[in-house]
Backbone as XML, in Angstrom:
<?xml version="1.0"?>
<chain id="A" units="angstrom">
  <residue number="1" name="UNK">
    <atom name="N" x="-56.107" y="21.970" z="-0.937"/>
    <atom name="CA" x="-54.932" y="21.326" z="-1.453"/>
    <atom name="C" x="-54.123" y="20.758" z="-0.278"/>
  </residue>
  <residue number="2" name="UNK">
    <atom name="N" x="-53.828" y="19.578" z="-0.950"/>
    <atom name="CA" x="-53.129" y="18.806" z="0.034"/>
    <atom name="C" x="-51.644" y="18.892" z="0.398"/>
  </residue>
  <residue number="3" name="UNK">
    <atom name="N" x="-50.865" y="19.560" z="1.521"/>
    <atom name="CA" x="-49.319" y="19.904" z="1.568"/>
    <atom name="C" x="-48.578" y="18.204" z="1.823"/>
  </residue>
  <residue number="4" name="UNK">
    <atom name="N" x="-47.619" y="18.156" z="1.193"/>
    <atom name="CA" x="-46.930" y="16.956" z="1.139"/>
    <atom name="C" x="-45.639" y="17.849" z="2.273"/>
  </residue>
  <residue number="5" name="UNK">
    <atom name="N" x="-45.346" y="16.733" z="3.441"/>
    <atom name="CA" x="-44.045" y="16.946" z="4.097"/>
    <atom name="C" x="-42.812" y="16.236" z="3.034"/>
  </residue>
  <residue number="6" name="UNK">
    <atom name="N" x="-41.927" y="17.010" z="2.860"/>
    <atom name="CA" x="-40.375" y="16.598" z="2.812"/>
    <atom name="C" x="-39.673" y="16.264" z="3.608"/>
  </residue>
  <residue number="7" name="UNK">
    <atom name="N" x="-39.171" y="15.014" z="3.904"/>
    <atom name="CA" x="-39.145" y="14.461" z="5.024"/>
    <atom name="C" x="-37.406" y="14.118" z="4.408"/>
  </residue>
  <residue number="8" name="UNK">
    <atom name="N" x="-36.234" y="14.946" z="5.421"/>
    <atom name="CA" x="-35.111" y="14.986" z="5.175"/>
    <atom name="C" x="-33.998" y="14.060" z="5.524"/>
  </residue>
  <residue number="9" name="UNK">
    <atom name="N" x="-34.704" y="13.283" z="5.592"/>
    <atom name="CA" x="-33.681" y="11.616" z="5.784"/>
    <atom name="C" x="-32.475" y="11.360" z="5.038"/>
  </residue>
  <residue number="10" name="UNK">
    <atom name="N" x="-31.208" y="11.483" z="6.034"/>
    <atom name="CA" x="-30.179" y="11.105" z="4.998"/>
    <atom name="C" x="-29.664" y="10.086" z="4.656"/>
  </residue>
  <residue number="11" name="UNK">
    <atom name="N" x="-29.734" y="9.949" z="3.817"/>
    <atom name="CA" x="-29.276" y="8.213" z="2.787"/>
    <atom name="C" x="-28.112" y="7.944" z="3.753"/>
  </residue>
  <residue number="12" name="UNK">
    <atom name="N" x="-27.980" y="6.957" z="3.588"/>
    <atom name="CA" x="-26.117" y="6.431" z="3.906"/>
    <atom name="C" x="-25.681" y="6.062" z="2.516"/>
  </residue>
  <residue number="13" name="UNK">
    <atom name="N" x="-24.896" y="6.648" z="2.313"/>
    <atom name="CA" x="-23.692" y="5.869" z="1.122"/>
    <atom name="C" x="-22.646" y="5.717" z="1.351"/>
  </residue>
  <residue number="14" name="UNK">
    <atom name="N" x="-22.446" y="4.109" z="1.510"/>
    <atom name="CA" x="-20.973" y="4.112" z="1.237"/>
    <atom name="C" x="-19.837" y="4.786" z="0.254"/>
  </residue>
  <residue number="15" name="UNK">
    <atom name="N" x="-18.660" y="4.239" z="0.495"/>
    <atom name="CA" x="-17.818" y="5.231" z="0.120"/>
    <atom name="C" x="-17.657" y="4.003" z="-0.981"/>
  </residue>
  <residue number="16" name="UNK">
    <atom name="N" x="-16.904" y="4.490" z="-2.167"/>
    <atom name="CA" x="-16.997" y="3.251" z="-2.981"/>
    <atom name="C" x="-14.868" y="2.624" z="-2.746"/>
  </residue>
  <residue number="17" name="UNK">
    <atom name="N" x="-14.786" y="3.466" z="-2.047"/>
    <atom name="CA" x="-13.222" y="2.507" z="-1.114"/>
    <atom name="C" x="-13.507" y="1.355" z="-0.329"/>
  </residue>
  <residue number="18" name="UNK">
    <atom name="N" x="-14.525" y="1.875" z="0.423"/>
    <atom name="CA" x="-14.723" y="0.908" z="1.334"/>
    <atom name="C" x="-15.319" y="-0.992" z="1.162"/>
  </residue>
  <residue number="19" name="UNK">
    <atom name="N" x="-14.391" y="-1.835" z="1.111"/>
    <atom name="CA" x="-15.309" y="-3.038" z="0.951"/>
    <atom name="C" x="-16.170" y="-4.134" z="1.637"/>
  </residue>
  <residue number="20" name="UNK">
    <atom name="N" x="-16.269" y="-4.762" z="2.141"/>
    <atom name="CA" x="-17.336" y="-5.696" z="2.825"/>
    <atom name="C" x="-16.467" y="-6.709" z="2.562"/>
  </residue>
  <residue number="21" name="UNK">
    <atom name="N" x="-15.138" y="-6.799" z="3.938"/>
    <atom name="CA" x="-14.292" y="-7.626" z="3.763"/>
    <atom name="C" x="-14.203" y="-7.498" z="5.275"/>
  </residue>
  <residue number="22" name="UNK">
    <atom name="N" x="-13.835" y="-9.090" z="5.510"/>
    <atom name="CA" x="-13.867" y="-9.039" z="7.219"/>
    <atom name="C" x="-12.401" y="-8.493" z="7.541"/>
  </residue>
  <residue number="23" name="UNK">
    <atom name="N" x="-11.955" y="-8.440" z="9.025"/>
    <atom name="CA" x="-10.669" y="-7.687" z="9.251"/>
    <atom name="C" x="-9.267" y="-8.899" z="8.731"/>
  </residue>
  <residue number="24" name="UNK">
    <atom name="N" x="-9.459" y="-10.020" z="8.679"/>
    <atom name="CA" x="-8.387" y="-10.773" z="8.309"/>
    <atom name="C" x="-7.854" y="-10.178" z="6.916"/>
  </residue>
  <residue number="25" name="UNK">
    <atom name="N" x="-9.035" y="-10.120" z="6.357"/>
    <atom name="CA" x="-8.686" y="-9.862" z="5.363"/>
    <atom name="C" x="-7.703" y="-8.748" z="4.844"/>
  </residue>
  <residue number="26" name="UNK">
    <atom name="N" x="-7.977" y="-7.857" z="5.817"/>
    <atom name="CA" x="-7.658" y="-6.038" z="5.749"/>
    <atom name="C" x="-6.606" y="-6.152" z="6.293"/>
  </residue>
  <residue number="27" name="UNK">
    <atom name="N" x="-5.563" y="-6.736" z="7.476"/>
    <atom name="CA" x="-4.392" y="-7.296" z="8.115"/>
    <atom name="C" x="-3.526" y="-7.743" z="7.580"/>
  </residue>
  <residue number="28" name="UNK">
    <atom name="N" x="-4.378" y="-8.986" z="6.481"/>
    <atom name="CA" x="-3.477" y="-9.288" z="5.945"/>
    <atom name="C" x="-2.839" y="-8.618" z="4.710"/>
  </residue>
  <residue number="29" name="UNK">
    <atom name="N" x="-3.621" y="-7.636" z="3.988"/>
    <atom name="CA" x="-3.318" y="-6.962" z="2.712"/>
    <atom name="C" x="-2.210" y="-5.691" z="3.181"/>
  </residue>
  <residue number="30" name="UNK">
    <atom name="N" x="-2.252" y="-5.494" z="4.544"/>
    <atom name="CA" x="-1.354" y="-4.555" z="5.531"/>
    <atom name="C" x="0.273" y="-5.486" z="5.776"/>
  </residue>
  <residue number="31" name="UNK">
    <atom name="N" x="-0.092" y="-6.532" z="5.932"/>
    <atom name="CA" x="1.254" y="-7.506" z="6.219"/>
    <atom name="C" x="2.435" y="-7.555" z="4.731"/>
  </residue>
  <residue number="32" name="UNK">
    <atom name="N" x="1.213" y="-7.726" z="3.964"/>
    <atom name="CA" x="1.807" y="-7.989" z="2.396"/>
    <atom name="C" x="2.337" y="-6.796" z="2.040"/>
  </residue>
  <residue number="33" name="UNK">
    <atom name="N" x="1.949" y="-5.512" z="2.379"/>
    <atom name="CA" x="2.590" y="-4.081" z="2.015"/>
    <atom name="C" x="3.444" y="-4.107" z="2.731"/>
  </residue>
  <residue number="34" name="UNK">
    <atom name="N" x="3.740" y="-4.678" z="3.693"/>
    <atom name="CA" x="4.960" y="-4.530" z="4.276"/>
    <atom name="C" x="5.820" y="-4.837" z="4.194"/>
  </residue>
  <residue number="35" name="UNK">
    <atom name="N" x="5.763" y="-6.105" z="3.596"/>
    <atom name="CA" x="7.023" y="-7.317" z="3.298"/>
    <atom name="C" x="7.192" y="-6.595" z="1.822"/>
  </residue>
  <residue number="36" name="UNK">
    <atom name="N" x="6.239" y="-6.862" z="0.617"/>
    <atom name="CA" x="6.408" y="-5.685" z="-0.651"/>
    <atom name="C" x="7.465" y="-4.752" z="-0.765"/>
  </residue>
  <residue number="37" name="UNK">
    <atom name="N" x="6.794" y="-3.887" z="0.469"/>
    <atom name="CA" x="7.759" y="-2.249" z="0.651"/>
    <atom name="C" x="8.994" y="-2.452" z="1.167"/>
  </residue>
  <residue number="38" name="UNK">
    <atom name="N" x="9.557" y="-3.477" z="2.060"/>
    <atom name="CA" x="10.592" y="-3.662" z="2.160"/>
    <atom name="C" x="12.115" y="-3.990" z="1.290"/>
  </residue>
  <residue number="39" name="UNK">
    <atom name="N" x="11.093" y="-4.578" z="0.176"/>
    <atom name="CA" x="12.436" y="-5.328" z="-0.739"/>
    <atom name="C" x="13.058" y="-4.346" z="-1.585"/>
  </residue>
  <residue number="40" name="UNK">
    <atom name="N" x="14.305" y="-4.267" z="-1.436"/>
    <atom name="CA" x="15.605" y="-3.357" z="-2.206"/>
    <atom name="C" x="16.331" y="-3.866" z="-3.023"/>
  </residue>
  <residue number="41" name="UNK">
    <atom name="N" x="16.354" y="-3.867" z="-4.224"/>
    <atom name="CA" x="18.047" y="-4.301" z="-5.238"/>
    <atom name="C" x="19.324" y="-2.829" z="-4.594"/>
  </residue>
  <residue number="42" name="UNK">
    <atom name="N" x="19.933" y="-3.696" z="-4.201"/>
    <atom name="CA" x="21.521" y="-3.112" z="-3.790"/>
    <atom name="C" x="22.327" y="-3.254" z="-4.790"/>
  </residue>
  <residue number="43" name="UNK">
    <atom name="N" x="22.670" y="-2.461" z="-5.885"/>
    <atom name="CA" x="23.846" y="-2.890" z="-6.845"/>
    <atom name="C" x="25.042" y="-2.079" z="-6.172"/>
  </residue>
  <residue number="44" name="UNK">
    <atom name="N" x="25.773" y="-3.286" z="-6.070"/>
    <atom name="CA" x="27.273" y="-2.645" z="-5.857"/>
    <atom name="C" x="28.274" y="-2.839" z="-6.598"/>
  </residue>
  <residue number="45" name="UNK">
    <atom name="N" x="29.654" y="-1.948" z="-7.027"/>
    <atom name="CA" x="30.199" y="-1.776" z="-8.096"/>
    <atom name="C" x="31.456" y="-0.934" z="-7.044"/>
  </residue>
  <residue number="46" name="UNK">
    <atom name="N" x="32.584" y="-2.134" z="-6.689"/>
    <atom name="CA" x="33.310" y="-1.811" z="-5.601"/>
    <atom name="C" x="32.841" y="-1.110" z="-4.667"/>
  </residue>
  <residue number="47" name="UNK">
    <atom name="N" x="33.336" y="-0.051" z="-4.476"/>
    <atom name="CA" x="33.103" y="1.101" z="-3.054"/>
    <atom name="C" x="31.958" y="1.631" z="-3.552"/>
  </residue>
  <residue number="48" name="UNK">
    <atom name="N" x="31.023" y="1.598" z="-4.609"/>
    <atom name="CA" x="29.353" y="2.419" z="-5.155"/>
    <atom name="C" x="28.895" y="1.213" z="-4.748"/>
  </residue>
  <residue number="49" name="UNK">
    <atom name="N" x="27.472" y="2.032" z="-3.756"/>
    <atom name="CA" x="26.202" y="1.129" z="-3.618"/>
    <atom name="C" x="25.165" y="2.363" z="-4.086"/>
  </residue>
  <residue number="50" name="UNK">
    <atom name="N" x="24.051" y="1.628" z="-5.186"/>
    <atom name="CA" x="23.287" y="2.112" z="-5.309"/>
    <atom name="C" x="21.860" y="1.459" z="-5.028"/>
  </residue>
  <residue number="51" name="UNK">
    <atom name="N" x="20.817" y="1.822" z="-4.135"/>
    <atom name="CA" x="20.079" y="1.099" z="-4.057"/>
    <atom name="C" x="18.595" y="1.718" z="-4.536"/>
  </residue>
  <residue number="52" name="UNK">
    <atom name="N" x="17.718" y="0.847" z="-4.757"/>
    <atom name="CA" x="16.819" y="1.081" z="-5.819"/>
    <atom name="C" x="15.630" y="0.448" z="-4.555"/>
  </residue>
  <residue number="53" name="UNK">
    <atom name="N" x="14.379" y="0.887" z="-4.535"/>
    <atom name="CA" x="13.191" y="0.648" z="-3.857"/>
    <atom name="C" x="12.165" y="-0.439" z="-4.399"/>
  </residue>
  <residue number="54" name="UNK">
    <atom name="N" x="12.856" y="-1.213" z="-5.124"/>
    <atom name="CA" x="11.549" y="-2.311" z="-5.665"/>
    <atom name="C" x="10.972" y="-2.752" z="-5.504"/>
  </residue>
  <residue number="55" name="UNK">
    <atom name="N" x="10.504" y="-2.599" z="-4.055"/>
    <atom name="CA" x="9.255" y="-3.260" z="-3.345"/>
    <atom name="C" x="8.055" y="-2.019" z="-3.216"/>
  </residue>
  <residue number="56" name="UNK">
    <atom name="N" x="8.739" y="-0.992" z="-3.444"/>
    <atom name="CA" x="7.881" y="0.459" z="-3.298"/>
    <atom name="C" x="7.626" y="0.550" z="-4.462"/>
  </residue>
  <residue number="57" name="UNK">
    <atom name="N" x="8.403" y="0.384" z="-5.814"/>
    <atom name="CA" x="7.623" y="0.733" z="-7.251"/>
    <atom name="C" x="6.340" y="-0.433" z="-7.303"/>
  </residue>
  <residue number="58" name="UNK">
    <atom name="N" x="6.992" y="-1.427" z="-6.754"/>
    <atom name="CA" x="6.009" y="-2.600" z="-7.027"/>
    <atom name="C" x="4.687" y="-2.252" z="-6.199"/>
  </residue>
  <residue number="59" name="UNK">
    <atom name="N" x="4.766" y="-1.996" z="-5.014"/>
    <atom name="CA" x="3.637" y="-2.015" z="-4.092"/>
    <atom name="C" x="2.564" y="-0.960" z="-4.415"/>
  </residue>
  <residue number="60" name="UNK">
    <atom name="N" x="3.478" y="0.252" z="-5.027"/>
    <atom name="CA" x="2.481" y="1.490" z="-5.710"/>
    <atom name="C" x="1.326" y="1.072" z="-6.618"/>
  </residue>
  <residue number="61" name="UNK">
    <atom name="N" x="2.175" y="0.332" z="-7.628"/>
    <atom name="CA" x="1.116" y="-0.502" z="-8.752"/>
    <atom name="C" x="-0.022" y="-1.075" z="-8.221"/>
  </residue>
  <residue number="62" name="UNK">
    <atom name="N" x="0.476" y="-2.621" z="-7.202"/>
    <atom name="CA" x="-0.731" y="-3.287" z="-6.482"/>
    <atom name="C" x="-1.538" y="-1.983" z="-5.762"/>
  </residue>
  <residue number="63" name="UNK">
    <atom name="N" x="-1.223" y="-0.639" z="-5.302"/>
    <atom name="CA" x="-2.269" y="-0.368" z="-4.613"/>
    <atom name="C" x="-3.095" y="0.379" z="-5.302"/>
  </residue>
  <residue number="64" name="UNK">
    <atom name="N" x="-2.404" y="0.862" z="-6.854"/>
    <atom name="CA" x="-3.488" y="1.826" z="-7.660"/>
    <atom name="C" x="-4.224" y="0.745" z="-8.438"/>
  </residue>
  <residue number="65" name="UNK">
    <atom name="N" x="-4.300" y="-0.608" z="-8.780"/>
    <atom name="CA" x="-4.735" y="-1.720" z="-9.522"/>
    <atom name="C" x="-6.227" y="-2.065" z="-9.045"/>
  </residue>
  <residue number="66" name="UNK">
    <atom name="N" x="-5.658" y="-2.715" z="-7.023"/>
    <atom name="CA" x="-6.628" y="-2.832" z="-6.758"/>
    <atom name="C" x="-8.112" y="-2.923" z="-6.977"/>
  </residue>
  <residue number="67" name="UNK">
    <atom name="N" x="-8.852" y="-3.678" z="-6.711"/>
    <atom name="CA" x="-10.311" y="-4.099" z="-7.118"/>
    <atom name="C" x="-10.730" y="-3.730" z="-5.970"/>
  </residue>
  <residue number="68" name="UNK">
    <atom name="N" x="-10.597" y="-4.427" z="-4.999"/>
    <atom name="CA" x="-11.248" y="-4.111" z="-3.658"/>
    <atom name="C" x="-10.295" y="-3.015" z="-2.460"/>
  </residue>
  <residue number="69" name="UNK">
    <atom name="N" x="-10.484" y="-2.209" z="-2.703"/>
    <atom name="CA" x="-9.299" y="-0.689" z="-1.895"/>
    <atom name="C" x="-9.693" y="-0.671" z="-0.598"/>
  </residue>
  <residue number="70" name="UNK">
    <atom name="N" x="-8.828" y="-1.015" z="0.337"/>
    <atom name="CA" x="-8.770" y="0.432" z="1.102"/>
    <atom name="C" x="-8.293" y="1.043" z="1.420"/>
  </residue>
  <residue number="71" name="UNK">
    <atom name="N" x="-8.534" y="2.040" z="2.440"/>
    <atom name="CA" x="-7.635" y="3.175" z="2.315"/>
    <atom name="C" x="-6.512" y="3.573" z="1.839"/>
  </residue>
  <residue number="72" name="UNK">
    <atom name="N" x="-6.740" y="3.867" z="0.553"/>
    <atom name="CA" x="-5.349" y="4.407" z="-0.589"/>
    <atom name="C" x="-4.053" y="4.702" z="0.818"/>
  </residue>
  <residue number="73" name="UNK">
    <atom name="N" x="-4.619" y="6.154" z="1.605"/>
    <atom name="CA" x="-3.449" y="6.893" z="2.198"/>
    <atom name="C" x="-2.743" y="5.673" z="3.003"/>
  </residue>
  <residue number="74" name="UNK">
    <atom name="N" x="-3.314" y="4.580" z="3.665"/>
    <atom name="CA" x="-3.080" y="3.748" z="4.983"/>
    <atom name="C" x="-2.161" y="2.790" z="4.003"/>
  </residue>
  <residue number="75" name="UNK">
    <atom name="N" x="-2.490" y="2.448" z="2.711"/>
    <atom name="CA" x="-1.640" y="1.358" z="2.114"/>
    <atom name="C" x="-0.432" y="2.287" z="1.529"/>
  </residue>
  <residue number="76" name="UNK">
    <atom name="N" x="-0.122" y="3.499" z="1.328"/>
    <atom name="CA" x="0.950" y="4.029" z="0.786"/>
    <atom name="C" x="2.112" y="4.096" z="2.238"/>
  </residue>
  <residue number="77" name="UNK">
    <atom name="N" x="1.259" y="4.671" z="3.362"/>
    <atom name="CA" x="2.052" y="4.986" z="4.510"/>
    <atom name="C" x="2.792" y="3.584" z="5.143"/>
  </residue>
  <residue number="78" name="UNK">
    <atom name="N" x="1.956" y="2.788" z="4.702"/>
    <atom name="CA" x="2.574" y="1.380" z="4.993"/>
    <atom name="C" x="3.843" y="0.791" z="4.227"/>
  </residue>
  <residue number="79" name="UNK">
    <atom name="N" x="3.568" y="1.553" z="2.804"/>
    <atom name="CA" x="4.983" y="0.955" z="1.768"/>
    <atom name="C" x="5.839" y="2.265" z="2.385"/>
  </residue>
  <residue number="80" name="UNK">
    <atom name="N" x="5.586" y="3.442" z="3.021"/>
    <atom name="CA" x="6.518" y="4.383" z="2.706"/>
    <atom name="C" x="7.723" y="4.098" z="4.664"/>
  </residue>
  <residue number="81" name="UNK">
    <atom name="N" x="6.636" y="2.944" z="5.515"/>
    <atom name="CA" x="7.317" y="2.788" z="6.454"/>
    <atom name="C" x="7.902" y="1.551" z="6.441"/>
  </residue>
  <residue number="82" name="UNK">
    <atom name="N" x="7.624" y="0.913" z="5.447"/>
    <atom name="CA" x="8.482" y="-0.587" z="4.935"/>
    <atom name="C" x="9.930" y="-0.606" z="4.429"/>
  </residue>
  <residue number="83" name="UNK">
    <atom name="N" x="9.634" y="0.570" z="3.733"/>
    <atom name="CA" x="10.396" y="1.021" z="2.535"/>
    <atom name="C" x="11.761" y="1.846" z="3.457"/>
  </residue>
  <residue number="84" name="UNK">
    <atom name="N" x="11.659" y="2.555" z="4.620"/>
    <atom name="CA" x="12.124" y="2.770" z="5.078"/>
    <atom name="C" x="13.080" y="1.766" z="6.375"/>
  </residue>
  <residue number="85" name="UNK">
    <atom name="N" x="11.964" y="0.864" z="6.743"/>
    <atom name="CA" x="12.536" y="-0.066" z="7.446"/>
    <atom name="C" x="13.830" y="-1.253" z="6.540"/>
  </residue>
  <residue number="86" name="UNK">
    <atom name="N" x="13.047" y="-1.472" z="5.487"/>
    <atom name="CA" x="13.971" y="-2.279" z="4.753"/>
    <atom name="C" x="15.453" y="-1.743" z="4.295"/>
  </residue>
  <residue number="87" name="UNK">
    <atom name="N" x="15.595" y="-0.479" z="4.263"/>
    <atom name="CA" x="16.363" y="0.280" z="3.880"/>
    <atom name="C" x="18.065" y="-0.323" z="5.004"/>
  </residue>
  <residue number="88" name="UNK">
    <atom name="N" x="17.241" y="-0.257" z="6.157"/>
    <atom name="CA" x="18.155" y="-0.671" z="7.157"/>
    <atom name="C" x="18.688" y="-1.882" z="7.281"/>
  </residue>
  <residue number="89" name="UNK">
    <atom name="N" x="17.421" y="-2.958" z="7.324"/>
    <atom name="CA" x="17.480" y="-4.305" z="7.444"/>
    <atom name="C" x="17.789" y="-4.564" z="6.146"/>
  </residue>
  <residue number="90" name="UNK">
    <atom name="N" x="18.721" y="-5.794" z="6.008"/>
    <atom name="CA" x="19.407" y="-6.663" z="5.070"/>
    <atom name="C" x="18.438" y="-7.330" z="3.953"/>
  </residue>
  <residue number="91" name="UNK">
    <atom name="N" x="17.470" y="-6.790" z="3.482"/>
    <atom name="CA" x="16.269" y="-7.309" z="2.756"/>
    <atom name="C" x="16.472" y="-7.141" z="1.633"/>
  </residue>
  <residue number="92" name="UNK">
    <atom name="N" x="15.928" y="-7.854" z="0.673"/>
    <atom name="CA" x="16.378" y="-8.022" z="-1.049"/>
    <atom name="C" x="17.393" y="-8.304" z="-1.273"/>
  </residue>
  <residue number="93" name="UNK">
    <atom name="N" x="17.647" y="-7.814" z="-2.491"/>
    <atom name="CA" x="18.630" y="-8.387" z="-3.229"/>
    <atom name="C" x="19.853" y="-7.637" z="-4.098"/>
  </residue>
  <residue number="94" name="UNK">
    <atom name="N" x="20.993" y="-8.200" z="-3.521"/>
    <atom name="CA" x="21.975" y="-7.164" z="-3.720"/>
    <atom name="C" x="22.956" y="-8.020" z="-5.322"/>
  </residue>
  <residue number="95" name="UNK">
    <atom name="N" x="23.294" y="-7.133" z="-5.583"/>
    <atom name="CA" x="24.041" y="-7.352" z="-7.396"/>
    <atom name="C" x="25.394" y="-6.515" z="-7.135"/>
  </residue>
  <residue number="96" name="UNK">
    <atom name="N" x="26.061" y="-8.042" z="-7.018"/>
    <atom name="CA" x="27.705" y="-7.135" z="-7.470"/>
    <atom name="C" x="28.200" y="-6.957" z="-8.437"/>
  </residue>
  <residue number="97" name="UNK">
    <atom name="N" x="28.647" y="-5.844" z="-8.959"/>
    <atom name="CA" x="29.587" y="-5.624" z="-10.207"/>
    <atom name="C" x="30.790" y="-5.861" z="-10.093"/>
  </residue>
  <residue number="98" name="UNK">
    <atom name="N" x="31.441" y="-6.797" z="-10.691"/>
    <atom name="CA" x="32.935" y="-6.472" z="-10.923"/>
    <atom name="C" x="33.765" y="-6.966" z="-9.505"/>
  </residue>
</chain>
């Protein structure tokens, strides 16, 4: 009887995050989370400012929607340092009351 070797070669599989997109592409979907994560509605109502993250609710959506992903964690950390930057800088859009 004839012994057959098992021959333990490991496959490669991609990850199904990963896409077959050149780096412009990946830069630029990083640029767009940024500008996204930045934008704030400021409602003010005399001496009350309340401000609201609408570039972060928005950017959450585009990144769970996505068709072609990557890295979930790298596109959240990007709205969550936008989101923070914009906070400072004069970005979006502010609503006065009254």
């Amino acid at each position: 009887m004839v012994k057959t070797k098992n021959s333990k070669k490991k496959k490669y599989n991609r990850s199904k995050n990963t896409a077959n997109e050149p780096d412009s592409v990946y830069v630029l979907k990083l640029v767009l989370y940024l500008i996204i994560g930045s934008q704030w509605i400021r409602i003010t109502n005399g001496d009350m400012l309340i401000p609201i993250p609408i570039g972060l609710i928005i950017g959450i959506f585009f990144a769970r929607m996505e068709h072609f992903k990557i890295e979930r964690k790298i596109e959240y950390a990007m709205l969550l340092l936008s989101m923070f930057i914009g906070f400072w800088l004069p970005l979006g859009l502010e609503i006065a009351l009254g």
